[in-house]
N, C-alpha and C positions, 0 to 999 in steps of 0.2 A: 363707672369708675372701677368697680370690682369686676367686672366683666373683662376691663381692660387691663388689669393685673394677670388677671389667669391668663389674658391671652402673652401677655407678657411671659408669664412662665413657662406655659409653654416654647413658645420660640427659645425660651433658655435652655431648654431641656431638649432641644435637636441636638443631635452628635452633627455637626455643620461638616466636621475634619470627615468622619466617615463617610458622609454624604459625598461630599465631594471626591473622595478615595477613591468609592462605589461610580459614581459617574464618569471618572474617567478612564477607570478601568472597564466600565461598558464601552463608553464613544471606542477604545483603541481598538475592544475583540468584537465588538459585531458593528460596527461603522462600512461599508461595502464588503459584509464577510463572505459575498458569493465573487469577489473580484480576483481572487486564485480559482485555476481550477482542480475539479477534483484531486485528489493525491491517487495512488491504487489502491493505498489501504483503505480511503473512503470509500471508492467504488464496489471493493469487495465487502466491508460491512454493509455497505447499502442494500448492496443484493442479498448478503443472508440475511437481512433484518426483512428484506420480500418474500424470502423464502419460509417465512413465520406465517404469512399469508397463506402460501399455496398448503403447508406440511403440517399447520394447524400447532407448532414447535419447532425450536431448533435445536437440531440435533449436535452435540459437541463433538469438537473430533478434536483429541490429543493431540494428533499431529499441529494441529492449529492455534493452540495451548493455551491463546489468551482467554480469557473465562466469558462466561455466555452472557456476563450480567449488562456490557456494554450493546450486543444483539438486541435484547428485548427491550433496552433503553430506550433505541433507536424506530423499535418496531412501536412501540408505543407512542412514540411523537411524533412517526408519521402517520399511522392511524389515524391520528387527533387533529393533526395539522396538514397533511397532506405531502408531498411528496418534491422536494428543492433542494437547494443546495444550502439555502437558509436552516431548514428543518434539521435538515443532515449533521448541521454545526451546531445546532442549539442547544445540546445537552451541552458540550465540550466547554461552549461560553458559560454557562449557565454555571456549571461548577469550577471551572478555572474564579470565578467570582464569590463564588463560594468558600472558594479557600481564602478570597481574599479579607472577606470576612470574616471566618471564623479565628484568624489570625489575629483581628481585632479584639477577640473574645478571651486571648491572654492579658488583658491591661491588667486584674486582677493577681496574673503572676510575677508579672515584669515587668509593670507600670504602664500607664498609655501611651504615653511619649512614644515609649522604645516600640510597643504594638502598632503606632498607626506607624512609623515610619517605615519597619519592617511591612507593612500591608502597603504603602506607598511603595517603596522597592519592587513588591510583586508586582505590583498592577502596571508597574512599566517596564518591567523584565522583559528585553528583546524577544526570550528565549521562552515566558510566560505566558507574553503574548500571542509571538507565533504560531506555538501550540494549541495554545488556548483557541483558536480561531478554526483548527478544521477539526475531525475527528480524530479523541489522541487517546487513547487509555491512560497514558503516564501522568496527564493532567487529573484523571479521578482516581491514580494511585497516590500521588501529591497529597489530594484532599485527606483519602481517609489516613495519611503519613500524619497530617496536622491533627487529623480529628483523635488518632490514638494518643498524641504525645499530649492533645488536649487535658485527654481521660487520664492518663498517666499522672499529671500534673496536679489535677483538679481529685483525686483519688485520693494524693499524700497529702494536698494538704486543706480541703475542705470536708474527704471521704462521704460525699454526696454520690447517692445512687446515678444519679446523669449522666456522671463520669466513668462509673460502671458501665452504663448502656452506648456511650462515646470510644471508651476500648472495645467493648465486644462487638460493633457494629462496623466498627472503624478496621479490623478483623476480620470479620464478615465481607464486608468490603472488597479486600485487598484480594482475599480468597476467590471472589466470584470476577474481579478484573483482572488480573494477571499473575500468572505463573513465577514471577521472580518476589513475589508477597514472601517468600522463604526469608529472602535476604534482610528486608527489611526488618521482617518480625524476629532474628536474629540479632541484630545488628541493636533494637531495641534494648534485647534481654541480656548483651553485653554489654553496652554503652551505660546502664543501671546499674553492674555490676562493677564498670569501671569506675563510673561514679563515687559510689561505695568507697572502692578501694584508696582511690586517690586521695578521695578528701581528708585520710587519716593523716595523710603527710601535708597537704595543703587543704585548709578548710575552705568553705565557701559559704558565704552572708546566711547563717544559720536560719530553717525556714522549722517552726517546730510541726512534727508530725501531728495532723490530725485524728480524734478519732474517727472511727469508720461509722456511717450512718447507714451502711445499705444493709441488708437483710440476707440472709439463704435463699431464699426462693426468690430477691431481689437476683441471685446470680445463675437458679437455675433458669430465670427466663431470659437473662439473657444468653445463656449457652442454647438453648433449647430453640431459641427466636433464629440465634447464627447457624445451629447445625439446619434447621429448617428450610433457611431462605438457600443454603447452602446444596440440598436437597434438589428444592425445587425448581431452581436454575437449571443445574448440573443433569436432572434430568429429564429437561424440556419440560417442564411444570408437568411430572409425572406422568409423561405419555414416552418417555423413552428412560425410562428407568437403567439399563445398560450406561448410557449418561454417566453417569454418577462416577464409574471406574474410572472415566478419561479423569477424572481431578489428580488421577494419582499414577496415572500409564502416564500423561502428557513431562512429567518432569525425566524420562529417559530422551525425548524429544528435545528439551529444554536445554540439559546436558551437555547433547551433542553441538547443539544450535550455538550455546556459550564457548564453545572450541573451537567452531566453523572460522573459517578465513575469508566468506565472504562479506560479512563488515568488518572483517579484523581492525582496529586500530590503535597507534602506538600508546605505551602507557600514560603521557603527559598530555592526550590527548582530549582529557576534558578541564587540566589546566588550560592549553591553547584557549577553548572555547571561554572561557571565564576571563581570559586575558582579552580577548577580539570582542566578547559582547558585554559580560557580565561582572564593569568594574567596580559596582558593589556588592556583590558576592564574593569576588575577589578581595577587598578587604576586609570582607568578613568575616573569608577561610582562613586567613592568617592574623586575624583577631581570635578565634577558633580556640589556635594552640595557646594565645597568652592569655587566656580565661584558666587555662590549668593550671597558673601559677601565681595567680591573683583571686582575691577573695572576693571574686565577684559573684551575681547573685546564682542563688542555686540550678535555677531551671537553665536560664544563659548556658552554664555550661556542663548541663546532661544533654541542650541541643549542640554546644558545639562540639560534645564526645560521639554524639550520634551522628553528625552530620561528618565531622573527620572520618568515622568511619565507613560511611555511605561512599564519600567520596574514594577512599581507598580501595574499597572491596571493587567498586565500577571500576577505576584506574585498571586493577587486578587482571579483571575478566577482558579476553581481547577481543570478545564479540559486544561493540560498541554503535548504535542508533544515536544520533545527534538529538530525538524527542526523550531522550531518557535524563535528561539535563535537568528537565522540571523534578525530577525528585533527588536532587544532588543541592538547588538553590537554597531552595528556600529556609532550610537551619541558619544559614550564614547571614541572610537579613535578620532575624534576629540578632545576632552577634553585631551585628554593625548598628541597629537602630540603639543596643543599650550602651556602644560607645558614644555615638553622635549623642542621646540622653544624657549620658554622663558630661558630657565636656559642654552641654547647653549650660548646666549649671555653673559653668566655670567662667573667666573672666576672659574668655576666649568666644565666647557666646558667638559675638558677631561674625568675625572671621568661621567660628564654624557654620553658621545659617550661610555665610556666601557660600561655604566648599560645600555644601550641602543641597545650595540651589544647582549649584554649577554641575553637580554628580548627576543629579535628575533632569536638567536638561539637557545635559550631554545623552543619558540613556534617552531618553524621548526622542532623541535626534536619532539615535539606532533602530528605537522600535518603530518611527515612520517611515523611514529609510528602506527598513526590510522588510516591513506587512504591507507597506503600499506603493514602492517604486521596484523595489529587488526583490520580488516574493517568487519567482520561480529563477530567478539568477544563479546559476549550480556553481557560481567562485565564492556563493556564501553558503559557510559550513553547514547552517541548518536546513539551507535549502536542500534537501537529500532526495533522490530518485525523486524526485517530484516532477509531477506533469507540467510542459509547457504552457505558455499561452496561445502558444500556436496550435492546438487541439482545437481552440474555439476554429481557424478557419472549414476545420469540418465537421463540428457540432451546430455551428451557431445558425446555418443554413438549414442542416435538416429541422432543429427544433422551430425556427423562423414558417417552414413550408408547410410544419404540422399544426403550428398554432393556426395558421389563416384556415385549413382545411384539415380536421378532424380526420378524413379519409386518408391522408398522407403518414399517417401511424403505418397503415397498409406497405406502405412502400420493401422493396426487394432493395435490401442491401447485400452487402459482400462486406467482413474484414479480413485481408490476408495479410497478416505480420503476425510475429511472434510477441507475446504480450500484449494482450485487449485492453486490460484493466485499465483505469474506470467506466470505458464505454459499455461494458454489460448493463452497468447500472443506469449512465446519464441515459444511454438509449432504450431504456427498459420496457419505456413505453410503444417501441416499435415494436410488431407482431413476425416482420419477415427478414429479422438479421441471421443471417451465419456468420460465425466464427471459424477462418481455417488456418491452423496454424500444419506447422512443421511441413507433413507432405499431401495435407489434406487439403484438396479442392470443389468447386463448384460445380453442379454438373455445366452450367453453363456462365460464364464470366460477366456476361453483359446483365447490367441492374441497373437499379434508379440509383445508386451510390455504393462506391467501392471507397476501401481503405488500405493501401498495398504498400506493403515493406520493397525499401529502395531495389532489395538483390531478388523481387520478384514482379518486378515491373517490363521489362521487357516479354519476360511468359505472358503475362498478364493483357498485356498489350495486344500482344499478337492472336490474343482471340478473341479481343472485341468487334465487334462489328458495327455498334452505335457511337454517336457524337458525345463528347463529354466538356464539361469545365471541370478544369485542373487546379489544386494547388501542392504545392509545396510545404510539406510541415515535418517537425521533432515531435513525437510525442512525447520523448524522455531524454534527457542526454546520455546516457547512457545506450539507449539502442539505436539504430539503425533509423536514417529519415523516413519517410513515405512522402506517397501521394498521393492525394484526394483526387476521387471523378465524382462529379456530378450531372446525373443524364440532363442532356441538351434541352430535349424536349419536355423537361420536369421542371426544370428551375430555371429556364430563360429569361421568365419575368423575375427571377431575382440578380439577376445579372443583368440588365438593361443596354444596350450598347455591345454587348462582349461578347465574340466570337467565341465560339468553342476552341479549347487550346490543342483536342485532341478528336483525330479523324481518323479512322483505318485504311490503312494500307492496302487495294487488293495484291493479292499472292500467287502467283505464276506458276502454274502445274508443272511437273519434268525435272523441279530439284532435288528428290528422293529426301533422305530422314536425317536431322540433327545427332549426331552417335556422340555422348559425353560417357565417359571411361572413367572406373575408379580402382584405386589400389588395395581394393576389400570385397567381400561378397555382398555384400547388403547394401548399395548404392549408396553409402553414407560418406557426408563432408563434401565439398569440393573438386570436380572431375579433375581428374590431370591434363587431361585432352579430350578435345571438341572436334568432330570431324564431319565433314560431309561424305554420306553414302547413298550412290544409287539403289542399291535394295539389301535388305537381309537376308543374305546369303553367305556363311560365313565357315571355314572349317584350319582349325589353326591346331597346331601340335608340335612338341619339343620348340627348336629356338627360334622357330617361325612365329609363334604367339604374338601376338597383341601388347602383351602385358605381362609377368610372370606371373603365376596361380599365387595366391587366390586375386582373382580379379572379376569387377562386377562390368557392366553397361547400360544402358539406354538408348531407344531412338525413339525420336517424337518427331511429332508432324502430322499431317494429314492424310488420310487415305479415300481414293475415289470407289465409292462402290457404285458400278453402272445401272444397277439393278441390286432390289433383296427379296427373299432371304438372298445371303452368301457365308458360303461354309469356307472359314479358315483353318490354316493348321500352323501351328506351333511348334518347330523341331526344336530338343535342343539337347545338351551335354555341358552344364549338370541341371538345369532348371531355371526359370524365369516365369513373367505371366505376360500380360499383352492385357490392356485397356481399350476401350472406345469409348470416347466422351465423357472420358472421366471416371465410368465404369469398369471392374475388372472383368471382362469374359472369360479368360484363362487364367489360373493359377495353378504351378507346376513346380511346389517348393523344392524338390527333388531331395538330395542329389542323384546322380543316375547315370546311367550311359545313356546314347541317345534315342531317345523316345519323343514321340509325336503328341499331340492332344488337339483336341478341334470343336469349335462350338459352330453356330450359326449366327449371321448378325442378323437382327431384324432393324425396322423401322425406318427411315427416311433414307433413299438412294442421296448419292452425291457425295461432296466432301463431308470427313468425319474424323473428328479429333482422336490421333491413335497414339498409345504410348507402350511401347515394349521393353520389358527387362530380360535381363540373361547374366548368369554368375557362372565363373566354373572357378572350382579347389582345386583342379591337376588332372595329368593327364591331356586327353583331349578333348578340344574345344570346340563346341560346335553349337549354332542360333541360325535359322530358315525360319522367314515366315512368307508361308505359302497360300494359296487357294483354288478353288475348283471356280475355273473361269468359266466365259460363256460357253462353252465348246464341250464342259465337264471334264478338262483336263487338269490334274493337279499342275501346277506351276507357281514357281515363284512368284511375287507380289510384282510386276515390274517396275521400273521407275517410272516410267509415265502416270503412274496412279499415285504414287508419293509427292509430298511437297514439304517446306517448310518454312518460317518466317527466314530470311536471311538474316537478319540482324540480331539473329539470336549467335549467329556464329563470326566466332571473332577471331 
C-alpha cells in the first residue's frame, strides 16, 4: 500500500505538459532529418570539421567570421559517432531542443502556463523547426540568447550564482558562434536600460530586487572560464595561437558583409516572413508594443523591449539570411503565451483554448508542409540556396556502388561546374575526385563519373571517348543545371535494362580549329564569334583587324602528330600560349612585337587535344602555329592535321 502511494507520487510529480513539448518537438526536428539534402553550408562545415583530423585544429579565418565553437562541435560528434547526415545535424537538433527547454525554465518568472506555451510555440515554429533540422549556428545563438536573459532574470530577482554562470556562459557562447554576438549583447544592455527608463512613466507588476548571493571569485571564475574557452577555440586549442586576432579582424569582414547586396532584402522583409509562417510570433510582435503600456509583468516586457529591438536593428541591416529568424522569434512567444495565460483566467477560457488549438494546428500544418513535402521548394522563403533533391540522382548511385564494394571509394571522378559544395563533403570518402571549376580541366575527361555544368557539356562531350549513363539534374536554383555520367561499364548492374544515353561521336580529320574571339585580352566572358579555320596562320593590321585592339582568341581541337618527338613553334604579336592535353607547353605572356617560342612534344603519336591562345592591345596582329615536319622544314600546321568537334560550332 505504501509502495503504491510513492508510486503514486511519483507519477504526480512528471511535468506530463513538458514531456510531451519535448517529444514532439524531437518527432518534428529529427523524424527522417537526412531526408533534405545537404545545404552548402553543411557541406563546408562538414569538411572543416575533417579537416580537424587531418590539421590536428582548426584554423580560423576572419574572413569566415562565424566562430570556431560550432567546427569542433561537429568534429567531436563525428569522432564519437561516425560520419552522416544524421551526425552532421545532431548537435543543431540537440540544442534547438534545448532552447526548448530551457524556456520552460522561466515558469518561476512568468508562471508556467505562459512558459510551456511560449516552449509549445517553439517546438512547432515553421522557422524553428527548419532550422533546427540541418546545421544552423543561428539555432545555438538562439540558445545562449535564452540562456543570458535566463541569468539576467534569475540575477535580479533570486541573485543565485547560476545565474551568474548562465550570463557569462551564455556570453561566451555567443562569442565563440557568431560574429553578430555584438548586436545582441547590445541590444541586451539597452533594452535594460530602456526598461529602466520607461517604467518611471508606466510601471510594471513590481518584482522586488533580490539580494545577490554570488561571491567575487564567484565572478572571477566566471570571466576567467569565458576569456579561456574563448582562447582556446579561437586559437585551435592553442596550437595556432595567431587564431585569437581573427575574433577581432573578422568584424571589418562582417561590416562589409552587412552592406553587401548579395542577400540585400527589403526592410519589411522579416515582417513578410512572420506574416507567411509565423502567425504566433506575429501576435506576439504586436502584443510586444502593448506591454509598454500596461502593467504587465516585469520580465514579459524587458523580452518584449528586447525582442522589438532585435527585430528593428535586423529590419535595419539589408544584408538579410532567412535562418536568422530563429533569433527575432522567440521573445514574442513569450509575449503571446502571457496573453493566452492571462485571458485563460477569464470567462473567455473556452473560446480562447479553441483559437489556441486552432493557432497550433494550423502552425503544425506549416511545419509538415515545409520540413517534409516543400523542404527544397525555392517559392518558400526559407528555402534559401538550398541544394535540390535532384543531387541525389548523382550521389545516390556512387554512395550505392561504394557500399556494395569498398574498392569503389577508388573510383576516378571529374566535377566540372562552378560551385561544388556540399559534394566535397558527401563525397569525402572518395580517394580520386577533382574539382574543376572556372577554366581549369582534366588532363583527361573520360572517368568512372563526371558532374558537368550545362554551358560545359558539349566541351566536355566531345572528348569523351567511353559509354556513359546520363542524368539530368539542378544542384541549386540558382545556378546553372548539369549533367551526370556514369561509366557504362561501372554501373550497368545498377542500371539493369538501360542503355547508355551517351556514345561518342568519331571525328573526321580536315576540319581545321574551333577560333572563339573576345572583346578583351584575357579570353574572359563569352566569345563574340565562333569561326571555323583551316590553320593558324594569321596577320591583321589597321581596319583589316579581326576585332578592334584589345582583343583576345582561341583555337581548339585536335592536332595529328605523325610521329614524336615534334618541335613546334608559336609566332605571335603580342602574346599567347598553346596547350596539349590539357597541359600548357608554351606560355608567352608578352606583350611584344612578334617573336617565336618553340618546345618539343613528347609522348603518344596521333591525335592530341590542342588548345591555343593569342591577344593583341594594338598595333599589329599577328598568331602562326608552325612545325618542323617530316622533311625538317619549318611550316605551318596544315589543315589536314587539325580537326574539331562540329557541334561545338554554331
Amino acid at each position: 500500500m505504501i509502495l503504491e502511494e510513492q508510486n503514486n507520487n511519483k507519477t504526480k510529480n512528471i511535468d506530463w505538459y513538458l514531456i510531451s513539448i519535448l517529444l514532439i518537438a524531437f518527432f518534428l526536428r529529427f523524424f527522417m532529418l537526412d531526408l533534405r539534402p545537404p545545404h552548402h553550408d553543411e557541406g563546408v562545415n562538414g569538411w572543416f570539421a575533417n579537416q580537424v583530423w587531418a590539421n590536428g585544429y582548426y584554423h580560423y579565418d576572419p574572413t569566415n567570421y562565424h566562430g570556431p565553437l560550432n567546427i569542433y562541435t561537429l568534429f567531436a560528434f563525428q569522432a564519437l559517432l561516425g560520419q552522416n547526415l544524421y551526425v552532421l545535424r545532431l548537435p543543431t537538433v540537440l540544442i534547438s531542443l534545448l532552447s526548448i527547454y530551457w524556456i520552460t525554465l522561466f515558469s518561476s518568472f512568468i508562471g508556467r502556463r505562459t512558459a510551456l506555451i511560449a516552449a509549445l510555440a517553439m517546438a512547432l515554429s515553421p522557422a524553428n523547426v527548419f532550422f533546427g533540422r540541418y546545421i544552423n549556428i543561428d539555432t545555438s545563438l538562439t540558445f545562449c540568447a535564452i540562456l543570458i536573459t535566463w541569468g539576467i532574470i534569475g540575477l535580479y530577482q533570486e541573485g543565485k550564482s547560476k545565474y551568474l554562470w548562465a550570463t557569462g556562459m551564455g556570453i561566451t557562447g555567443m562569442i565563440l558562434i557568431k560574429e553578430t554576438y555584438i548586436i545582441n549583447i547590445i541590444v541586451f544592455i539597452v533594452a535594460w536600460g530602456v526598461l529602466s527608463f520607461w517604467e518611471r512613466f508606466f510601471p510594471s507588476q513590481q518584482i522586488q530586487r533580490s539580494k545577490q548571493l554570488w561571491l567575487a571569485k564567484d565572478l572571477k571564475q566566471v570571466i576567467f572560464t569565458g576569456i579561456g574557452l574563448i582562447i582556446f577555440f579561437y586559437s585551435g586549442t592553442f596550437l595556432d595561437l595567431p587564431g585569437v586576432n581573427g575574433l577581432f579582424q573578422t568584424f571589418q569582414t562582417w561590416l562589409k558583409t552587412g552592406q553587401s547586396s548579395g542577400h540585400s532584402k527589403p526592410f519589411l522583409y522579416w515582417t513578410t516572413c512572420f506574416f507567411q509562417y509565423e502567425q504566433i510570433a506575429m501576435i506576439g510582435l504586436f502584443l510586444a508594443v502593448r506591454c509598454l503600456f500596461i502593467p504587465s509583468n516585469k520580465w514579459i516586457r524587458y523580452v518584449s523591449i528586447y525582442g522589438l529591438g532585435m527585430f528593428l536593428v535586423y529590419s535595419i541591416i539589408p544584408y538579410k539570411t532567412p535562418w536568422c529568424i530563429v533569433n527575432l522569434l522567440w521573445p514574442f512567444y513569450f509575449v503571446f503565451g502571457e496573453l493566452v495565460a492571462n485571458f485563460l483566467k477569464t470567462k473567455w477560457r473556452n473560446e480562447i483554448t479553441i483559437t489556441l488549438v486552432a493557432l497550433f494546428l494550423f502552425s503544425s500544418f506549416l511545419t509538415i508542409r515545409l520540413n517534409f513535402f516543400h523542404y527544397d521548394d525555392n517559392k518558400e522563403p526559407y528555402v534559401y540556396v538550398h541544394t535540390s533533391r535532384d543531387i541525389n540522382k548523382f550521389v545516390t548511385p556512387l554512395l550505392k556502388i561504394a557500399k556494395d564494394d569498398n574498392a569503389n571509394y577508388n573510383l576516378v571522378g571529374h566535377i566540372i561546374r562552378e560551385g561544388e559544395w556540399p559534394l566535397p563533403w558527401i563525397l569525402g570518402d572518395f580517394t580520386m575526385v577533382g574539382y574543376y571549376s572556372k577554366d581549369l580541366k582534366p588532363l583527361s575527361y573520360d572517368a568512372d563519373f563526371l558532374l558537368v555544368e550545362s554551358k560545359k557539356i558539349i566541351g566536355v562531350e566531345s572528348n569523351l571517348k567511353n559509354k556513359y549513363f546520363t542524368e539530368n539534374l539542378t544542384m541549386r536554383d540558382s545556378q546553372d543545371p548539369s549533367k551526370a555520367y556514369f561509366n557504362y561499364e561501372k554501373f550497368k548492374y545498377l542500371f539493369p535494362g538501360r542503355n547508355p544515353e551517351f556514345a561518342p561521336v568519331p571525328l573526321l580529320p580536315g576540319q581545321g580549329l574551333l577560333a572563339e574571339y573576345f572583346t578583351n585580352k584575357n579570353w574572359n566572358g563569352e566569345p563574340v564569334s565562333l569561326k571555323q579555320v583551316d590553320k593558324i596562320d594569321f596577320y591583321w593590321e589597321g581596319e583589316n583587324k579581326i576585332l578592334p585592339a584589345p582583343f583576345s582568341a582561341t583555337y581548339s581541337g585536335d592536332i595529328y602528330f605523325s610521329q614524336t618527338p615534334r618541335e613546334i613553334i608559336f609566332a605571335s604579336d603580342d602574346g599567347g600560349f598553346v596547350e596539349i592535353d590539357g597541359q600548357r607547353v608554351i606560355n608567352d605572356p608578352g606583350p611584344h612585337a612578334v617573336m617565336e617560342s618553340k618546345t618539343v612534344i613528347n609522348g603518344k603519336p596521333g591525335w592530341r587535344k590542342i588548345r591555343l591562345g593569342f591577344y593583341d592591345e594594338g598595333g599589329g596582329a599577328i598568331v602562326k602555329l608552325m612545325w618542323i615536319d617530316d622533311k625538317g622544314n619549318k611550316v605551318i600546321v596544315p589543315k589536314e592535321s587539325l580537326r574539331f568537334d562540329e557541334r561545338l560550332f554554331k
